[in-house]
Each structure stands twice: as structure tokens, then as C-alpha cells.
N, C-alpha and C positions, 0 to 999 in steps of 0.2 A: 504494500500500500504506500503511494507515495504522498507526499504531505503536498497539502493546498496553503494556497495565499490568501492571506483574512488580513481584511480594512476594517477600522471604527471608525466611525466619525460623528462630530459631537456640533451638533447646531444650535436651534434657540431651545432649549434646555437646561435644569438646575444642575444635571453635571452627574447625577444619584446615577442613572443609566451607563453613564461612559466608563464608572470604576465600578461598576455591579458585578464585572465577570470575574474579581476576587472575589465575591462570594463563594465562590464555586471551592476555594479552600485549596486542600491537596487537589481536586479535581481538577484545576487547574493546570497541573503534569501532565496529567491527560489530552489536554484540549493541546501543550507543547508539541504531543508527539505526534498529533495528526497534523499541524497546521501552522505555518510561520506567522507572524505577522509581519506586512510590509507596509503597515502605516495605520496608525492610532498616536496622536500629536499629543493628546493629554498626558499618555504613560511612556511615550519613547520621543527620542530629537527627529521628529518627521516634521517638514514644510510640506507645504500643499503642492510647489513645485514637483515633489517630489511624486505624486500619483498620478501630476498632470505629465508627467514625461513616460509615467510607465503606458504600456501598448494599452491601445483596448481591448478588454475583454482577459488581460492578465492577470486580473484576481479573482479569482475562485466563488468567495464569500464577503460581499459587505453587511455591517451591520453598520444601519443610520438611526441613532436617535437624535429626538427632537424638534420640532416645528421647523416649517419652511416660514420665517416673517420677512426677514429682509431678502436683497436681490444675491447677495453673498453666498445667501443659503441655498436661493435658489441656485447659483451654480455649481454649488456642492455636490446638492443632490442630484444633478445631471453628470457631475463630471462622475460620481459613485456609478451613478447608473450605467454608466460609457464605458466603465473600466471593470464593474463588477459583473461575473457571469451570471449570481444568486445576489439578487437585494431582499434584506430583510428589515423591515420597520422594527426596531430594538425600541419597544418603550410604548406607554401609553401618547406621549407626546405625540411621537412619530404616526403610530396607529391610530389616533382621532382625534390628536390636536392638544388633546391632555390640559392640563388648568391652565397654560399659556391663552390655550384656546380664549378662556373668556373675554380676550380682547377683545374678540367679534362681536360684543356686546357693543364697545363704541366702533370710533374707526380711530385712524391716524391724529387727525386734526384734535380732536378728542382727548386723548391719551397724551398728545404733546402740552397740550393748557392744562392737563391734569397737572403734570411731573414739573413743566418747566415755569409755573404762572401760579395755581390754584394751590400747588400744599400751602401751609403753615408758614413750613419752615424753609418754602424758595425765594429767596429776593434775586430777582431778575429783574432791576428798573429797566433795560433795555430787551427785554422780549426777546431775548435771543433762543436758538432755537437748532437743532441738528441740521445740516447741510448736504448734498449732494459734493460740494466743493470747499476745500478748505486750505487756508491759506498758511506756509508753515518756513518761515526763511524765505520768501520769495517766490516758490516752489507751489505749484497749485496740487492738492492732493483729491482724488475721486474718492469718493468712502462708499459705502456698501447703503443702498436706498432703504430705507421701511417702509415697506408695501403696507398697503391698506385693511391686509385681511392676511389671519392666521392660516395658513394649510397643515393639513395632515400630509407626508409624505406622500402616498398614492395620488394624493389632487396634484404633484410635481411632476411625477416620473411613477412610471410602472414599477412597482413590486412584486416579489416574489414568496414571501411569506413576510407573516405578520405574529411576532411575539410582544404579547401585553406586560402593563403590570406598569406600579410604579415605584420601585424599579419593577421588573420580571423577579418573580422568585428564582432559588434557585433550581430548586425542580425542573420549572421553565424554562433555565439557561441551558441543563443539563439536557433538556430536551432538541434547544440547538446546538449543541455540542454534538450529539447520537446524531443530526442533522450532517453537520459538517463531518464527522466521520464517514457516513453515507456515503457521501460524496468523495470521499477521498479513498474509498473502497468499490467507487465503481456502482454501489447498491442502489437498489428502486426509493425515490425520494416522492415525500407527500407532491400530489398535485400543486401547483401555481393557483396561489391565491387563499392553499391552507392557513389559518389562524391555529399556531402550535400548544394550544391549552384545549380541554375540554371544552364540550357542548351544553354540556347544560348549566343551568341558573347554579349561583350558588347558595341556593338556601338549600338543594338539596344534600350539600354536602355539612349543614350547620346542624350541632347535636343541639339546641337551645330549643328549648319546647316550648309549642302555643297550647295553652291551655282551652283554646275553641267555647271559651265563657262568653264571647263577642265578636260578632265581626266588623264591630265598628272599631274604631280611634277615636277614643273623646275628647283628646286634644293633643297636640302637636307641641312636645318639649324638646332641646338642647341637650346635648349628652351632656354638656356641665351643670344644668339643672334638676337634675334627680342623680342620685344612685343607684346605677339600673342593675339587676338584678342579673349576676351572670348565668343562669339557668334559663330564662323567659326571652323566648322572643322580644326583642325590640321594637316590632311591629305594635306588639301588644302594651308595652306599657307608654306608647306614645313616640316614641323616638325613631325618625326617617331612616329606614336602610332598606338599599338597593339592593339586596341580595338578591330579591325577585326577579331585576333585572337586569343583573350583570354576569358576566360567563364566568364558571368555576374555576380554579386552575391554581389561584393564589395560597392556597392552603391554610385561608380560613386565619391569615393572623390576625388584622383588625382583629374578628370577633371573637380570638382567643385572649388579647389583653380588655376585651371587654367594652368596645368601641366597635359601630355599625358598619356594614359596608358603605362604602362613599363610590363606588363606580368604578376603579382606575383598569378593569379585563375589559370593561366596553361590554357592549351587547353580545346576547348568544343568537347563533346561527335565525331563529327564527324572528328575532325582533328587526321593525321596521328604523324604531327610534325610541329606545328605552325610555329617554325623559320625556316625551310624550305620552307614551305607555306608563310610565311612573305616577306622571300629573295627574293622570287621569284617573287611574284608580286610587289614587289617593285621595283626589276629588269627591269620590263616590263612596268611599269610605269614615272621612275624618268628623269627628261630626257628635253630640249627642248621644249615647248609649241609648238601646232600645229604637232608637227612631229608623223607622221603616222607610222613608223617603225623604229626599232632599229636593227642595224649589232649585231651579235656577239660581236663583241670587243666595240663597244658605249655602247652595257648596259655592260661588264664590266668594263668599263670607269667611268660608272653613279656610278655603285653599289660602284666600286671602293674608291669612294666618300664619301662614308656612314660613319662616324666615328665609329670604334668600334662596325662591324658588329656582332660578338658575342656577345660582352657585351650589345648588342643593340635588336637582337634576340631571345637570350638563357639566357638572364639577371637571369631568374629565372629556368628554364625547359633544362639544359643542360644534365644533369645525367638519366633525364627522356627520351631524345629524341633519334632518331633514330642513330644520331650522336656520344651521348654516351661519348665519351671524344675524344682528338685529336687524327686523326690519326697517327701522330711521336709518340707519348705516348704508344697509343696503340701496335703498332707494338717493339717500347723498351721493353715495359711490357713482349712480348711473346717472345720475345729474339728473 
């Protein structure tokens, strides 16, 4: 078996994804003897020059985590694509835009009068502002644009599998690791376009029991606002978790320290758009104990209620959903 050539590369992301493959511990010897690396910047002296000169199509394996926001990134993720035989989205980031994502809630303009005008603690009497051009000894310097809108990897460049998570467990590393061994053995690799975690929801992998006393929620609390009970459904004593609609795979740690699922595997194979699916039943649900029906305006009363329905929904999967970014943004964007 001969060893293959593996690329990382690290975009608009917190950085958890690009050192996650020491998780993998000793198993990391492992991942040694099947596969070199010839460029990951974070962990070795790699320039980007340096993948821009290799041929196309001479690395084996990339893995990309991260957002595509600026134009930087978008050439990253093409030059990855040009050179890498196997692209794989490394991260929830990558796979649906992950909590960078919720930029899409404003746009550019937005986000810049936030940072650079509106904190507290900005004095900027001259409104100055990030630049396409900048001036440095006389020298004019190009910088890398911020596009308007967050993408998920696949809205850049075609992909070739999709590993979640935020980071990816390590299970699920080990899982692209048995990948690139595959490959570097010649052997039958999942279809184009597999997502390498399980199918189904993660509640059915949760020991936490519903006590089936209600199928209502009578009211919508904060994990920091009660003591939630580590045996009981969190459904049940009020507190939002997406277990229902997020794919298995992560091995249940939130809800082993005792903290809800918050989304970061994304949807399972059959949903359209989890936080849709989310709102909604939770809509129909929250509400009253006992009460049979809700008006119109009680469930949006209830939902009303919900803190930080987005960030509560789309925490990770906003760039990927059907929703895509807000609609004010949207409609701004197209003039």
C-alpha cells in the first residue's frame, strides 16, 4: 500500500477543526503510515505558494474546514479543489456554514457599522472602514474582499464527502482516516456526496427518559435557568434540544455533561430544513399543559417566547438551509 498526499486547510473558522486531528491521540501513527502531508500551514512551514505550484490533481485527500466569506477563501477552496483528487468538508463550518453562518442574518454593510461605528467600546471619529486597497510605504497592497454572504463549502466548489461536528468527534475522524486508508489501498470508497456519520436523529441514540406525562412544553427555559435533571428529557422539562433534528454521530457528549443538543451534525438524511422542522413543532407544542389547541396568535405568543429563535435553530445550519440568509439582506443584496 502506498501512502497518499493529504492537505488541510483552514478558512473562516475558530481554528477547533484544523488541530482536531490530535484528537485522534496515538491514532494519529496511524493516519502517519498511510499518508504524508504536503501542506497544512497551521501545524507545518507551508505557504500557499507552495500547493499553488504542486500539479493538479496531486493530492490525494483534502480536508477544508471553514466558511467561504471573503474572496481569499474563495480561492482557496478552488485552488483545494484543482489540486485535491477527494475534497472533504472537515467541520460543521464547512458542511452548513456553522455559527459563522449567522452572519446571513445581516449582510456586509451591516456587520461593518456593527464592529467598526456601533460597539461601546469603538471610537472611530473618522468612519474608517476595511479596504479592497491599502496603502503601506508607498506601495499599494490588494487584500482579500468580504463578500456579502456566508457559504458552506459545496455552494464554492464541488465536494466529495462531508464530515460534521464541531469539531468532528473523534470516532468521526477515525472514520476519515478508515477513508483515506481506503484509498490508499486501492479499496471501494462510500459514494460522492456520502455524509460520514450516521443516519439517524440523535435522540435515538440519548439514554434520558420522557416520562410521556405531556406532550406539551409549558414553557421554554435556558439551560442556566433551572437544574435540569440528568435522567429527563430536556424536551420535557422545558429546555430546546435539537436532538430530534440533528444526525447522530457525535457521541452524545453535550448530553453526557448534561447540556442539550444545539445542532453542530446538521440535519439527517430525510430533513428538508431542520430549523424549520424545529420551529415548527415546537410551535405546536410549547404552550399550556393540558391544552388541546392553539389559535394562531397563542402559538405565536408561545414561539414568541423562545429566546433567540435563530441562534436557537440555525445555530449551526443557516447558510445551508432553505432560508439561506435574511430576507432584508437578501432583497438589499439584489438591489
Amino acid at each position: 500500500m502506498s501512502k497518499i498526499k493529504l492537505a488541510m486547510n483552514w478558512a473562516g473558522a475558530c481554528g477547533g477543526c484544523d488541530v482536531s486531528l490530535l484528537d485522534l491521540e496515538d491514532k494519529i501513527l496511524e493516519l502517519s503510515e498511510i499518508a504524508d502531508v504536503v501542506y497544512w500551514p497551521a501545524a507545518m512551514d507551508y505557504k500557499r505558494r507552495d500547493l499553488q505550484e504542486a500539479p493538479d490533481g496531486s493530492v490525494d485527500v483534502g480536508l477544508f474546514n471553514g466558511v467561504v466569506r471573503t474572496s481569499e477563501q474563495a480561492e482557496d477552496a478552488e485552488l483545494m479543489r484543482s489540486k485535491c483528487r477527494v475534497l472533504v468538508s472537515y467541520g460543521s463550518c464547512a458542511c452548513f456554514g456553522g455559527i459563522p453562518g449567522l452572519a446571513n442574518l445581516s449582510d456586509r454593510e451591516g456587520i461593518f457599522s456593527l464592529v467598526y461605528r456601533d460597539t461601546p467600546s469603538t471610537l472611530n471619529e473618522e468612519d474608517n472602514r476595511p479596504s479592497p486597497q491599502w496603502q503601506d510605504n508607498g506601495h499599494t497592497l490588494t487584500l482579500p474582499e468580504f463578500e456579502d454572504t456566508v457559504r458552506a463549502l459545496h455552494h464554492a466548489v464541488r465536494v466529495d464527502y462531508f464530515l460534521p461536528g464541531c469539531p468532528p468527534s473523534r470516532e468521526r475522524i477515525l472514520d476519515a482516516v478508515n477513508l483515506i486508508a481506503a484509498l490508499a489501498g486501492g479499496e471501494d470508497t462510500p459514494p460522492a456526496g456520502t455524509v460520514l456519520a450516521p443516519e439517524h436523529a440523535l435522540c435515538r441514540d440519548c439514554e434520558r427518559i420522557d416520562s410521556k406525562k405531556s406532550d406539551r412544553i409549558p414553557r421554554v427555559v435556558r439551560p442556566h435557568e433551572i437544574r435540569a435533571d440528568s435522567g429527563t428529557c430536556f424536551l420535557e422539562q422545558g429546555i430546546i434540544c435539537m436532538g430530534p433534528f440533528t444526525r447522530s454521530g457525535c457521541g452524545g457528549l453535550c448530553l453526557a455533561a448534561n447540556q442539550p443538543c444545539r445542532g453542530c451534525f446538521g440535519p439527517t438524511p430525510t430533513q428538508l430544513d431542520p430549523g424549520a422542522e424545529a420551529l415548527s413543532a415546537f410551535g405546536s407544542v410549547v404552550g399550556p399543559r393540558g391544552e388541546d389547541f392553539l389559535t394562531r396568535a397563542e402559538m405565536k405568543r408561545e414561539v414568541g417566547r423562545i429566546p433567540d429563535p435563530a441562534g436557537t435553530f440555525y445555530r449551526f445550519t443557516l447558510p445551508h438551509s432553505v432560508l439561506y440568509r435574511s430576507f432584508a439582506a437578501e432583497n438589499k443584496d439584489r438591489g
